[in-house]
mmCIF file of the C-alpha atoms, coordinates in Angstrom:
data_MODEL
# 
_entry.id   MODEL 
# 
loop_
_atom_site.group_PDB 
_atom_site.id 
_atom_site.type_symbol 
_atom_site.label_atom_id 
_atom_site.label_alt_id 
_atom_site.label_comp_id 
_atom_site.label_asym_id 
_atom_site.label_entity_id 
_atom_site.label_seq_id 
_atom_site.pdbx_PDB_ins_code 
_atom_site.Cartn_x 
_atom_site.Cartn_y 
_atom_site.Cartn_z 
_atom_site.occupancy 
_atom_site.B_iso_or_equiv 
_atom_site.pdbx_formal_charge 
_atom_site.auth_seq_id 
_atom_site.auth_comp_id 
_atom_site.auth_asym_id 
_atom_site.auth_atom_id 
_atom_site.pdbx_PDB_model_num 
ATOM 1   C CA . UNK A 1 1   ? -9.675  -4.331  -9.487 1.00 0.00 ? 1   UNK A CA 1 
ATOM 2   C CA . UNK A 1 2   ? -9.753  -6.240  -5.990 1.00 0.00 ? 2   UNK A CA 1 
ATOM 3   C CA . UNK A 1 3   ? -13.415 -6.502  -5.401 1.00 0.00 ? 3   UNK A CA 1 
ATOM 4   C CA . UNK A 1 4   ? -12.609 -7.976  -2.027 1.00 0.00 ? 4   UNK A CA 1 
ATOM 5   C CA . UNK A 1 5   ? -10.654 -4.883  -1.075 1.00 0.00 ? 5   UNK A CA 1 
ATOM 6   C CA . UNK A 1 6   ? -13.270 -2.424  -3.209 1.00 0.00 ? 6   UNK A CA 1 
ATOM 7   C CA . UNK A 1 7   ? -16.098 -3.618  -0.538 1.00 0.00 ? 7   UNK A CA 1 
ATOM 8   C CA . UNK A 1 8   ? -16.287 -1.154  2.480  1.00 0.00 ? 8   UNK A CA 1 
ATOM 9   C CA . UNK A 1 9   ? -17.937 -3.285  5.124  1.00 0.00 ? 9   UNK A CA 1 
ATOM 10  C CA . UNK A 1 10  ? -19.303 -6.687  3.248  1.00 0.00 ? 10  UNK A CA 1 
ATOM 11  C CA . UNK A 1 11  ? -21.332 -9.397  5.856  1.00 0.00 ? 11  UNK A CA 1 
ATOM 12  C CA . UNK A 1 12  ? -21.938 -12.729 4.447  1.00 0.00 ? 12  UNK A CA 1 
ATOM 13  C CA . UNK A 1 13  ? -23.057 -15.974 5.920  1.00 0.00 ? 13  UNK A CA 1 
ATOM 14  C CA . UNK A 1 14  ? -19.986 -17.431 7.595  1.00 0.00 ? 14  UNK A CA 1 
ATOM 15  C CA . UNK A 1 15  ? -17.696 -14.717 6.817  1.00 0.00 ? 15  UNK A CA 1 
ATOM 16  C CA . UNK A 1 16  ? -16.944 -11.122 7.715  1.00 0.00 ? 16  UNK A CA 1 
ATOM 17  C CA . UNK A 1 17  ? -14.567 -9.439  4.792  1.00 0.00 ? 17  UNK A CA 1 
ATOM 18  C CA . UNK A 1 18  ? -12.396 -6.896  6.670  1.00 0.00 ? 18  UNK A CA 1 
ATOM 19  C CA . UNK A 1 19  ? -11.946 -3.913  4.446  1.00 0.00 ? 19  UNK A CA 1 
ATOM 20  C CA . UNK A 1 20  ? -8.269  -3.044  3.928  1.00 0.00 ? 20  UNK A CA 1 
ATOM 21  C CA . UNK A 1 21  ? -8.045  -0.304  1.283  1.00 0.00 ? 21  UNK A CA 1 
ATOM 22  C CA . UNK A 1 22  ? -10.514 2.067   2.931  1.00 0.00 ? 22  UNK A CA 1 
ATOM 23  C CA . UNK A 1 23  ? -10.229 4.039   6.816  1.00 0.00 ? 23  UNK A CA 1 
ATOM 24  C CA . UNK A 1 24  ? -14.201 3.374   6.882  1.00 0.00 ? 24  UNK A CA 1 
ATOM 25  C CA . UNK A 1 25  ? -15.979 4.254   10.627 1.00 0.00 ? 25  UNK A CA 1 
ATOM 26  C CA . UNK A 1 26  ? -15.344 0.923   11.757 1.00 0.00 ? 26  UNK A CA 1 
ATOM 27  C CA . UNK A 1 27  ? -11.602 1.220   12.362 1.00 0.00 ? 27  UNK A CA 1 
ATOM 28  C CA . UNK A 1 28  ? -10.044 2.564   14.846 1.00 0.00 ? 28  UNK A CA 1 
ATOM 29  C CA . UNK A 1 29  ? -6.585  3.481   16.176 1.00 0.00 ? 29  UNK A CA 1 
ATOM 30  C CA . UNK A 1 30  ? -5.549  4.082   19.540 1.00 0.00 ? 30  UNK A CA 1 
ATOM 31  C CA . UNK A 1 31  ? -2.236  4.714   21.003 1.00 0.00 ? 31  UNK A CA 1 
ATOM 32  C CA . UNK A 1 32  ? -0.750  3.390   24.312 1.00 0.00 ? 32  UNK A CA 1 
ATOM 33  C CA . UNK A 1 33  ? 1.441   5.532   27.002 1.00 0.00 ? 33  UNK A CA 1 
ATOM 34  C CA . UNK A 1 34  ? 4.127   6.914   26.165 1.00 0.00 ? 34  UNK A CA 1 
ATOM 35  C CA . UNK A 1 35  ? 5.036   4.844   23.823 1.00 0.00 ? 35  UNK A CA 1 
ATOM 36  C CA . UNK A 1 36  ? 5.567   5.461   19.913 1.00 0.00 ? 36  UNK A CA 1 
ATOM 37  C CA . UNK A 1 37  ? 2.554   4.707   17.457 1.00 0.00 ? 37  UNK A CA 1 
ATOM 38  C CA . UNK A 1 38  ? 2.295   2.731   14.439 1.00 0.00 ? 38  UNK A CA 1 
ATOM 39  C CA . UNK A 1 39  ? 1.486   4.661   11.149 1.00 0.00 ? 39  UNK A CA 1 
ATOM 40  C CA . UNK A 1 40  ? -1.364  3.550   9.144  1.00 0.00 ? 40  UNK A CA 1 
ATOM 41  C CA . UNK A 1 41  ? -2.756  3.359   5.942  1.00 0.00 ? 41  UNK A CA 1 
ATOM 42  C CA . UNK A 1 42  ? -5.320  2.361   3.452  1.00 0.00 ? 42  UNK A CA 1 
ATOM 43  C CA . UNK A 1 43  ? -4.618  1.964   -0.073 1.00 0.00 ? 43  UNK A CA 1 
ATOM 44  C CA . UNK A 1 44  ? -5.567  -0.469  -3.066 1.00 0.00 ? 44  UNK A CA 1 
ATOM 45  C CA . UNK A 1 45  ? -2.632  -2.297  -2.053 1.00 0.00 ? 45  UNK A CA 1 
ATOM 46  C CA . UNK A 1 46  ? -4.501  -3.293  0.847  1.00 0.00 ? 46  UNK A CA 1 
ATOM 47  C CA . UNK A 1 47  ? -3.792  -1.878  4.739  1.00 0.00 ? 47  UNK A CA 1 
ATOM 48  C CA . UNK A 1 48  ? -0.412  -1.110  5.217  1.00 0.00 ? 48  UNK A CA 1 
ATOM 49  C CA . UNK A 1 49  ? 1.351   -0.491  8.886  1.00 0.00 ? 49  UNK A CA 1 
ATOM 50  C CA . UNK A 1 50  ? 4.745   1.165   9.199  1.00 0.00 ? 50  UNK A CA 1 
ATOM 51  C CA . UNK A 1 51  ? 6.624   -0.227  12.579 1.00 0.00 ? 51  UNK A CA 1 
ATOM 52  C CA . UNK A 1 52  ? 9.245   2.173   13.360 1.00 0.00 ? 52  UNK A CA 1 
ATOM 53  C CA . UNK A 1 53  ? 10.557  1.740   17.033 1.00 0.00 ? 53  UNK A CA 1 
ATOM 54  C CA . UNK A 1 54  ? 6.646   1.595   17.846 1.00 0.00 ? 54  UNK A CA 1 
ATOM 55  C CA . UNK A 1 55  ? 3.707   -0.278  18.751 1.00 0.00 ? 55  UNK A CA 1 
ATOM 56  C CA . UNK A 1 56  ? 0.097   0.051   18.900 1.00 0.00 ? 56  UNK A CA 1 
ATOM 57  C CA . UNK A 1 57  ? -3.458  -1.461  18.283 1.00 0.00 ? 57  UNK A CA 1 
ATOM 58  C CA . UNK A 1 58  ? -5.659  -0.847  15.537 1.00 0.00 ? 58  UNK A CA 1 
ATOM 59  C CA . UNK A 1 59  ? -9.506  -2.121  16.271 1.00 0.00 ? 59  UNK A CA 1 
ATOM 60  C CA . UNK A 1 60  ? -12.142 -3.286  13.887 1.00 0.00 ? 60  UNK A CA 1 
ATOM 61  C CA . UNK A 1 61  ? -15.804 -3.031  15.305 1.00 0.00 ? 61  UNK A CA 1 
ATOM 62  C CA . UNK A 1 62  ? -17.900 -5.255  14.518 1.00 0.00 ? 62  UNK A CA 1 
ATOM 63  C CA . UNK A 1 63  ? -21.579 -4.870  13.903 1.00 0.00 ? 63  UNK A CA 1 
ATOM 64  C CA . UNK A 1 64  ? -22.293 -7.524  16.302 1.00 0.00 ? 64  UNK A CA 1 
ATOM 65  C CA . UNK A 1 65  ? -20.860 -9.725  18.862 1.00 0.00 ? 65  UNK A CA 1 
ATOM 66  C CA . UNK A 1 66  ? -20.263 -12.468 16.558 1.00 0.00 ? 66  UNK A CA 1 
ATOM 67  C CA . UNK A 1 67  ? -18.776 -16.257 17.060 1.00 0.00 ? 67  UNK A CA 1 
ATOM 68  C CA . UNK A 1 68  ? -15.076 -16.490 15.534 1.00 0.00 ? 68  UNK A CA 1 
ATOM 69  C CA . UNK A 1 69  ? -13.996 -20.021 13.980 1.00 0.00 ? 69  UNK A CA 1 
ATOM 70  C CA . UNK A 1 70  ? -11.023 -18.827 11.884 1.00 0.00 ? 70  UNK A CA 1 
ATOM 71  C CA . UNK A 1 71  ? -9.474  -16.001 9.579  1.00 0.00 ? 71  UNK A CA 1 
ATOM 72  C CA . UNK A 1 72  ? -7.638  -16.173 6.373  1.00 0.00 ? 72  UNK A CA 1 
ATOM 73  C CA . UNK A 1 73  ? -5.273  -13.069 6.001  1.00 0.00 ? 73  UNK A CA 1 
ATOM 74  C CA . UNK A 1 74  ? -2.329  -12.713 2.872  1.00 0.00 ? 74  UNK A CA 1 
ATOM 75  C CA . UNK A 1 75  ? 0.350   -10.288 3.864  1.00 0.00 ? 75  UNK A CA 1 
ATOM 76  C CA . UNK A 1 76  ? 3.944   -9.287  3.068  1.00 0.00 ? 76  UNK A CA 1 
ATOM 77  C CA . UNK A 1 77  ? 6.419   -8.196  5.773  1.00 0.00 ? 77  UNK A CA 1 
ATOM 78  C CA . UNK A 1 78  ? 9.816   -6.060  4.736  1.00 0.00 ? 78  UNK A CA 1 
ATOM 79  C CA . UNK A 1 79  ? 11.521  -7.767  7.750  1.00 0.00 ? 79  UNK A CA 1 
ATOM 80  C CA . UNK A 1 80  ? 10.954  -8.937  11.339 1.00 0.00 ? 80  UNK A CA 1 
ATOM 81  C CA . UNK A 1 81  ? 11.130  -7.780  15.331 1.00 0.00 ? 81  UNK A CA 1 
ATOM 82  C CA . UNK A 1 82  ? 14.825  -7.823  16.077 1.00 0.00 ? 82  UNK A CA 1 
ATOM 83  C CA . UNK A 1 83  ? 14.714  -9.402  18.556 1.00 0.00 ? 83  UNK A CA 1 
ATOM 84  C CA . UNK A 1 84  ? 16.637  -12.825 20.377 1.00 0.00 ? 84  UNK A CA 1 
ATOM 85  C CA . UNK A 1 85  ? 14.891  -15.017 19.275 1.00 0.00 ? 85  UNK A CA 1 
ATOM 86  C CA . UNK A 1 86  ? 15.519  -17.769 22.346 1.00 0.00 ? 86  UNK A CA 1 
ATOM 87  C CA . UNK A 1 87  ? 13.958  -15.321 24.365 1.00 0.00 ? 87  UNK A CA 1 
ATOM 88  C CA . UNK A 1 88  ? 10.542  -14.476 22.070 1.00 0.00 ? 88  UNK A CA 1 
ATOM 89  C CA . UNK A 1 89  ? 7.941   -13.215 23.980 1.00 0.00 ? 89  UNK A CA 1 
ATOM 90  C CA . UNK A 1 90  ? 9.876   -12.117 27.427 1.00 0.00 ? 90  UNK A CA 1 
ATOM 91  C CA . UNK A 1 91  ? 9.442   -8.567  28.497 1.00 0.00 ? 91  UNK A CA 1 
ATOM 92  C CA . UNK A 1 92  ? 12.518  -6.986  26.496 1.00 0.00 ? 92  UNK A CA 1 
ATOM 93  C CA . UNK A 1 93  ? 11.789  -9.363  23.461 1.00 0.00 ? 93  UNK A CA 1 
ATOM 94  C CA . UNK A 1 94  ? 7.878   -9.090  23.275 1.00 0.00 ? 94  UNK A CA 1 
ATOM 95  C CA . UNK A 1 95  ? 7.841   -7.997  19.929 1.00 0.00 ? 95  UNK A CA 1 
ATOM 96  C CA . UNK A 1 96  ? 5.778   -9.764  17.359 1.00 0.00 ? 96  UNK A CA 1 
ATOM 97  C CA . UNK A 1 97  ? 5.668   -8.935  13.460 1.00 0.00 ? 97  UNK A CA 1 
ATOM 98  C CA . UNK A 1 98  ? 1.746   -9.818  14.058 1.00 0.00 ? 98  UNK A CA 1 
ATOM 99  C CA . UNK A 1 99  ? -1.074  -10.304 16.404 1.00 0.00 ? 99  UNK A CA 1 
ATOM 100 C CA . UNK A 1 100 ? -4.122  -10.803 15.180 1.00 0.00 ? 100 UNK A CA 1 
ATOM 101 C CA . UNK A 1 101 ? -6.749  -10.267 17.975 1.00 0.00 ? 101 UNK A CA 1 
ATOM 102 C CA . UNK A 1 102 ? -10.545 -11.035 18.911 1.00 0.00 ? 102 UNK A CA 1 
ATOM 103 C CA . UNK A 1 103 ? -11.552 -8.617  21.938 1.00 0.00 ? 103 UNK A CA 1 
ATOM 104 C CA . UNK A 1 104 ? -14.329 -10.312 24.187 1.00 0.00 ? 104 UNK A CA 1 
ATOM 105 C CA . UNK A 1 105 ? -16.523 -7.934  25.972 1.00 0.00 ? 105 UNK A CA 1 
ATOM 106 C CA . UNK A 1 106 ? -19.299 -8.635  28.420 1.00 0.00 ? 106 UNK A CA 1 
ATOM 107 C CA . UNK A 1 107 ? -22.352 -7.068  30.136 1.00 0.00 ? 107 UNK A CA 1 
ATOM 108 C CA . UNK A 1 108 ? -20.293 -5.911  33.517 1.00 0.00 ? 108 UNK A CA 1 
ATOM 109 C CA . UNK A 1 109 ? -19.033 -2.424  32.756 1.00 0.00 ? 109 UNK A CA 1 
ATOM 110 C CA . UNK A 1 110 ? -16.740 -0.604  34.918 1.00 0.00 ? 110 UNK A CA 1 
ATOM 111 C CA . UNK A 1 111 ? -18.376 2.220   36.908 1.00 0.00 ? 111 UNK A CA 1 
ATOM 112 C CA . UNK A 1 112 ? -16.815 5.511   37.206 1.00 0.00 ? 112 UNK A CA 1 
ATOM 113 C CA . UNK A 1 113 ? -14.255 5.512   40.304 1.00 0.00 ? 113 UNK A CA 1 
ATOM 114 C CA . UNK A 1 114 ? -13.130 1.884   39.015 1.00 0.00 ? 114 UNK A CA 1 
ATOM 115 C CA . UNK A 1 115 ? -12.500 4.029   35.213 1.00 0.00 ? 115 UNK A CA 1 
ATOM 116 C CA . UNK A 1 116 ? -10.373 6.866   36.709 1.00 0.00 ? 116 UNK A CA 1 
ATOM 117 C CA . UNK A 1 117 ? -7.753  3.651   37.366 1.00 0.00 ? 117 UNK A CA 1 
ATOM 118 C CA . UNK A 1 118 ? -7.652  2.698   33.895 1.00 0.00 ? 118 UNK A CA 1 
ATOM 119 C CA . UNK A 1 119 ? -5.226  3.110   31.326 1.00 0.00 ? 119 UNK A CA 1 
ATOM 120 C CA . UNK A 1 120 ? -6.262  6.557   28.750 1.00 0.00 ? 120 UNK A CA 1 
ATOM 121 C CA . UNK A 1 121 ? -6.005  3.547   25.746 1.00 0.00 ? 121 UNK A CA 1 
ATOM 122 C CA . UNK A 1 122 ? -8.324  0.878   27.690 1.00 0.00 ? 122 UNK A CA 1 
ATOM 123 C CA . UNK A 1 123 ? -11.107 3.732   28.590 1.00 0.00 ? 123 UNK A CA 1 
ATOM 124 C CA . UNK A 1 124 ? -10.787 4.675   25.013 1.00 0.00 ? 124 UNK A CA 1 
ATOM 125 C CA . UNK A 1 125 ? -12.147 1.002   24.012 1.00 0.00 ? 125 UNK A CA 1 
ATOM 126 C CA . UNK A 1 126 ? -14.062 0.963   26.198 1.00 0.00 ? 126 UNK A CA 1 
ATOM 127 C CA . UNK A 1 127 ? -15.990 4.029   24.141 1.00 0.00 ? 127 UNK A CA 1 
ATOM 128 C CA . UNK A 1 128 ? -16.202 1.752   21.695 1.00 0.00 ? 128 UNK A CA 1 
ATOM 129 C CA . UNK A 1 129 ? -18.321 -0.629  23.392 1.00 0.00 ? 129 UNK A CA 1 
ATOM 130 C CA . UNK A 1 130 ? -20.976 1.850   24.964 1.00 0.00 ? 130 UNK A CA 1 
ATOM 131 C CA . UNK A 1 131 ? -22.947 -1.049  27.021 1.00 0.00 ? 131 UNK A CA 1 
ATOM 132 C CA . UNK A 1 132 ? -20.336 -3.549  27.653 1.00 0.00 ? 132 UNK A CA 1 
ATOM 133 C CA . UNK A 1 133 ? -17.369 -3.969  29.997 1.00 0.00 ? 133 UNK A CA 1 
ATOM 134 C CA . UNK A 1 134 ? -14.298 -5.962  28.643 1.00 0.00 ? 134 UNK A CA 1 
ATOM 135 C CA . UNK A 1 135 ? -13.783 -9.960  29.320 1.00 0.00 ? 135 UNK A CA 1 
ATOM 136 C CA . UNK A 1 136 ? -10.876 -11.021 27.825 1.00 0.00 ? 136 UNK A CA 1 
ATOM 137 C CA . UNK A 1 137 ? -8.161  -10.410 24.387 1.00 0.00 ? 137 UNK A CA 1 
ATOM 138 C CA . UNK A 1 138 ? -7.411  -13.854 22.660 1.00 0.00 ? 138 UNK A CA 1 
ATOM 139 C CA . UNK A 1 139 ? -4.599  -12.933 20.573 1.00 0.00 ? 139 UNK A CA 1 
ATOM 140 C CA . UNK A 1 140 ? -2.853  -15.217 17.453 1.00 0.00 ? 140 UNK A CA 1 
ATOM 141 C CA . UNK A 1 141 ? 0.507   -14.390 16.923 1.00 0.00 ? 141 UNK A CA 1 
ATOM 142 C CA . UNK A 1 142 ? 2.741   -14.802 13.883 1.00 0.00 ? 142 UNK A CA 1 
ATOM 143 C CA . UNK A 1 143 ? 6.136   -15.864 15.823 1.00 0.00 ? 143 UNK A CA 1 
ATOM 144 C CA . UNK A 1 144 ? 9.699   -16.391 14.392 1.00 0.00 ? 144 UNK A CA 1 
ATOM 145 C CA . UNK A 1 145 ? 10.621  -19.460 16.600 1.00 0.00 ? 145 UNK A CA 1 
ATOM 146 C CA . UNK A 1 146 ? 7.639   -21.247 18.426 1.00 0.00 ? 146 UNK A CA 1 
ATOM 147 C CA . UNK A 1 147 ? 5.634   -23.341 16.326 1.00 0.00 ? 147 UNK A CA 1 
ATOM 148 C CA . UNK A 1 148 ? 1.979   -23.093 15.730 1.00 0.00 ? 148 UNK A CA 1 
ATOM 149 C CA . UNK A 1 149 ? -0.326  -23.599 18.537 1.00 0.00 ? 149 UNK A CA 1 
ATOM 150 C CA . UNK A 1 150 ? 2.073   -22.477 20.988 1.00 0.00 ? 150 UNK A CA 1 
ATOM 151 C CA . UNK A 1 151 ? -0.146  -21.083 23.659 1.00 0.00 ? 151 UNK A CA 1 
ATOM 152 C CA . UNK A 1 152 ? 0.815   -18.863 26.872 1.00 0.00 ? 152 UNK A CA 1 
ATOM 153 C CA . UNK A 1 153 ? -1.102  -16.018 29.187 1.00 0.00 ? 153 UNK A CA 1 
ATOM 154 C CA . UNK A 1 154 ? 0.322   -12.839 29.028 1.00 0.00 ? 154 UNK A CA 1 
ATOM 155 C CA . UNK A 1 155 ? 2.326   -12.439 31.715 1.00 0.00 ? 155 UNK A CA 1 
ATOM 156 C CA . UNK A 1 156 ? 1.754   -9.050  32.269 1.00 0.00 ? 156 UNK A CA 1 
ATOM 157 C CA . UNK A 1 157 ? -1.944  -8.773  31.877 1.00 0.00 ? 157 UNK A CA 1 
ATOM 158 C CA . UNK A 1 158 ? -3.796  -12.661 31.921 1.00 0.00 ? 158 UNK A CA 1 
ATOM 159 C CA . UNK A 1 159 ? -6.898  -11.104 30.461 1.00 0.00 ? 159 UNK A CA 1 
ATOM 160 C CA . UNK A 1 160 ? -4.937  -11.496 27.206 1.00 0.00 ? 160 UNK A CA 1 
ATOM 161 C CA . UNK A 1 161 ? -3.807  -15.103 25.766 1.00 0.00 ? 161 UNK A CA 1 
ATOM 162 C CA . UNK A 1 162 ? -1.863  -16.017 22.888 1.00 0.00 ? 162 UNK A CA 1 
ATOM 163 C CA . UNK A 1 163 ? -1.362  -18.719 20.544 1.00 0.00 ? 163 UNK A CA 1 
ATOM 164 C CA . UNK A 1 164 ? 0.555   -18.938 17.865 1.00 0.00 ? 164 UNK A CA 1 
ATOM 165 C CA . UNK A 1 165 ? -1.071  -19.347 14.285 1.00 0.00 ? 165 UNK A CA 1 
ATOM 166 C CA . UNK A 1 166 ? 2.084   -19.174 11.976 1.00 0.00 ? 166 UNK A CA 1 
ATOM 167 C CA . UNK A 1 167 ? 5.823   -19.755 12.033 1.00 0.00 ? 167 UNK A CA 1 
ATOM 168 C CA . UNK A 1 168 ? 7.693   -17.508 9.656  1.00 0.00 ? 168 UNK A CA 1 
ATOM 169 C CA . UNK A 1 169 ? 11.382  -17.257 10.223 1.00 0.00 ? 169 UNK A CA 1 
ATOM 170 C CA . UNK A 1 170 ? 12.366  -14.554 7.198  1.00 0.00 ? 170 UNK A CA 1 
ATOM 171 C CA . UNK A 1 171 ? 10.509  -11.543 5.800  1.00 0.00 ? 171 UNK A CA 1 
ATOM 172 C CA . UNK A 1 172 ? 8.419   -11.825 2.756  1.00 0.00 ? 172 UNK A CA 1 
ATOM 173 C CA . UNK A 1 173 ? 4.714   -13.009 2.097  1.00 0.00 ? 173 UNK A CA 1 
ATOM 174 C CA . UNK A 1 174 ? 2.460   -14.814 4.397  1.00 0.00 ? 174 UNK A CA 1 
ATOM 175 C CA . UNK A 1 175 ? -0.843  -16.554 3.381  1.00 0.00 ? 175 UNK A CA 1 
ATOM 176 C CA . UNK A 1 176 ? -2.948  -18.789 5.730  1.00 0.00 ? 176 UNK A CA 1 
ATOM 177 C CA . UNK A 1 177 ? -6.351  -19.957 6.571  1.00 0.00 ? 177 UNK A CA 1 
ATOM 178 C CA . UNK A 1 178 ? -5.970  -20.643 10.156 1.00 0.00 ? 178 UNK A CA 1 
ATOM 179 C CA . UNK A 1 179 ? -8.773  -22.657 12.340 1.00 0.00 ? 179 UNK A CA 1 
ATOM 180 C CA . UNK A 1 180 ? -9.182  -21.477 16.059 1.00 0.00 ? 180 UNK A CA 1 
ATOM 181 C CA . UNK A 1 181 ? -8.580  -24.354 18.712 1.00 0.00 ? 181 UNK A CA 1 
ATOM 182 C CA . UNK A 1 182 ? -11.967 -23.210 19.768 1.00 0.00 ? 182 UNK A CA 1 
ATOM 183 C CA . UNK A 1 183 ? -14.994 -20.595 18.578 1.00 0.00 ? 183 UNK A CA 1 
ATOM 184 C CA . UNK A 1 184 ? -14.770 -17.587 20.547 1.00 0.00 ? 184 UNK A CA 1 
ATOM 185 C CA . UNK A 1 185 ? -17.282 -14.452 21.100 1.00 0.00 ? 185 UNK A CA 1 
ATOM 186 C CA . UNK A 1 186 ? -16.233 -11.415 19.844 1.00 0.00 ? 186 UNK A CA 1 
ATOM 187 C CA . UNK A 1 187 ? -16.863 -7.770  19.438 1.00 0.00 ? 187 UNK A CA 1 
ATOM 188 C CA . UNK A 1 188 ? -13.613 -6.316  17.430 1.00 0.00 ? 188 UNK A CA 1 
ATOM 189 C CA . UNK A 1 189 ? -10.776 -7.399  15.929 1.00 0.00 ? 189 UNK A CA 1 
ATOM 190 C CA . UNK A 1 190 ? -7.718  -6.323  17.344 1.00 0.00 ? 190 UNK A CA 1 
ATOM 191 C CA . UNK A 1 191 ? -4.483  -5.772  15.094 1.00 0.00 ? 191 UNK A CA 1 
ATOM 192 C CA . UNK A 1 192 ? -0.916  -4.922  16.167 1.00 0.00 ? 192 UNK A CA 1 
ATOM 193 C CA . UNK A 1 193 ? 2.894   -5.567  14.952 1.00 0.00 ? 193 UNK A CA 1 
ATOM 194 C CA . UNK A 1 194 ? 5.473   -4.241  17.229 1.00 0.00 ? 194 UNK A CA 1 
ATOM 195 C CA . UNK A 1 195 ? 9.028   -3.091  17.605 1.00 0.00 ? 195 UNK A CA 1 
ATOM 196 C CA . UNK A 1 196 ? 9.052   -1.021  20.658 1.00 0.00 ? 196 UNK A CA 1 
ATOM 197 C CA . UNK A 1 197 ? 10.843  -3.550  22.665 1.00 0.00 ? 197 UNK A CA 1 
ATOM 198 C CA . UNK A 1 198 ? 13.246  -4.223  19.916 1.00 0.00 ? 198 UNK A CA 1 
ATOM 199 C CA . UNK A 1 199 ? 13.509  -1.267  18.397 1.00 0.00 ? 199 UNK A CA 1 
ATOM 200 C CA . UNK A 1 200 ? 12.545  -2.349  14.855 1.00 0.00 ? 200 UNK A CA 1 
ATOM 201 C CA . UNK A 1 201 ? 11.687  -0.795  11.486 1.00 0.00 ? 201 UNK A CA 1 
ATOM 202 C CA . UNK A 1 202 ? 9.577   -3.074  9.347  1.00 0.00 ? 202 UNK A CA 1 
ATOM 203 C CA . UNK A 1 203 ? 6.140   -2.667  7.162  1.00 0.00 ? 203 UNK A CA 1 
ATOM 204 C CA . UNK A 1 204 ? 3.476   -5.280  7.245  1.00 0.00 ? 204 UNK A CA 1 
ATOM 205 C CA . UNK A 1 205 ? 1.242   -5.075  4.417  1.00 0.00 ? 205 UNK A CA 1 
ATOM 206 C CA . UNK A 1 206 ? -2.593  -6.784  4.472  1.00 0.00 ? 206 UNK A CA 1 
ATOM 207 C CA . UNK A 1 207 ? -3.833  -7.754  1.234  1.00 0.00 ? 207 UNK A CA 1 
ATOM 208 C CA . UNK A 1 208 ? -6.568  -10.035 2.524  1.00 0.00 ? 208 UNK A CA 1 
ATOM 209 C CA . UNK A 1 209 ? -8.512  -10.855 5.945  1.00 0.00 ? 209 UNK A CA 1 
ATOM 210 C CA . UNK A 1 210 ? -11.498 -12.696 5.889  1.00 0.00 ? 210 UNK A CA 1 
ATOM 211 C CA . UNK A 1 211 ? -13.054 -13.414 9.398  1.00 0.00 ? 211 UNK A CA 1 
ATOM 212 C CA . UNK A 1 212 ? -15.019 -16.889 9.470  1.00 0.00 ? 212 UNK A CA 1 
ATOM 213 C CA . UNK A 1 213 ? -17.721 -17.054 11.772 1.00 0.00 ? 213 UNK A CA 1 
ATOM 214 C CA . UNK A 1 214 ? -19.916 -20.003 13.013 1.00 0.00 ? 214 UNK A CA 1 
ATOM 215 C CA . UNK A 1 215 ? -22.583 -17.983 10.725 1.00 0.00 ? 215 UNK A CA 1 
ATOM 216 C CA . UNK A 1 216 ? -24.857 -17.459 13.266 1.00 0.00 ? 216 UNK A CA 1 
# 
């Protein structure tokens, strides 16, 4: 038995244990545009995402706006964005096996005319967050060529930043306890692998994700 796993939504000082074998409130899935969603599931293998020509984000709630230091997370991948890799990260090879995500909210939320602008996905997390307006995603991405700490603004949207926690050129298991640059507020986690731009079939398996907080 994995207790780690077995626990549906465990707090303790310093850490918040994301539950992986069990769809509990917390999570949620959305779905973006016209484009093809990830399928999803929760078993005692731990939290298992099937990428097939798809993307999309899966949220974790937390209880709190809470202070982020680091995450540990195990995983196993059956292969990797096909993408070129020279060109990681442009906009027909943003495809990433991994991003693990802290969403940043604040207390300025959009008012009615300003929602009817925004995307059916983005009003939808918005729900999620009943008293609070959105700030800014910092994203860490598992990449195939740049090497840890690689950091850029998404140049499509530079509410969301990314820097890269992990280097792994082949499929196969990941484990890491990775240390943010700097602590950062945050409301959800935010988890996505993609292959839309790519047009990749791959699974990424989670068998452990531990959220380390300043404990506050």
């Amino acid at each position: 038995m994995n207790l780690l796993n077995d626990l549906k939504n465990f707090y303790v000082f310093g850490a918040i244990l994301i539950p992986l074998n069990s769809n509990v409130p917390e999570w949620k899935a959305l779905s973006f545009s016209k484009m093809k969603t990830n399928e999803t599931s929760f078993s005692q293998e731990g939290l298992k995402i099937e990428v097939n020509q798809s993307s999309s984000p899966l949220f974790y709630r937390f209880s709190k706006p809470t202070q982020i230091v680091g995450f540990s997370v195990t995983g196993h991948l059956s292969g990797l964005p096909e993408i070129n890799r020279l060109k990681e990260g442009d906009s027909e090879n943003d495809d990433f096996s991994l991003r693990v995500g802290f969403v940043e909210t604040n207390s300025r939320r959009p008012n009615w005319i300003e929602r009817l602008w925004i995307s059916d996905w983005i009003n939808e997390l918005l729900n999620l967050f009943p008293e609070q307006g959105l700030n800014k995603v910092r994203f860490f991405t598992l990449s195939q060529i740049k090497n840890p700490g690689t950091f850029r603004v998404h140049p499509k949207n530079d509410s969301m930043e990314e820097t890269v926690f992990l280097k792994k050129e082949q499929p196969g298991s990941f484990s890491i306890d990775y240390q943010l640059p700097k602590p950062i507020p945050a409301s959800a986690l935010w988890l996505q692998p993609d292959g839309d731009d790519s047009k990749s079939t791959f699974v990424l398996t989670l068998s452990h994700l531990v959220i380390q907080t300043s404990g506050e």
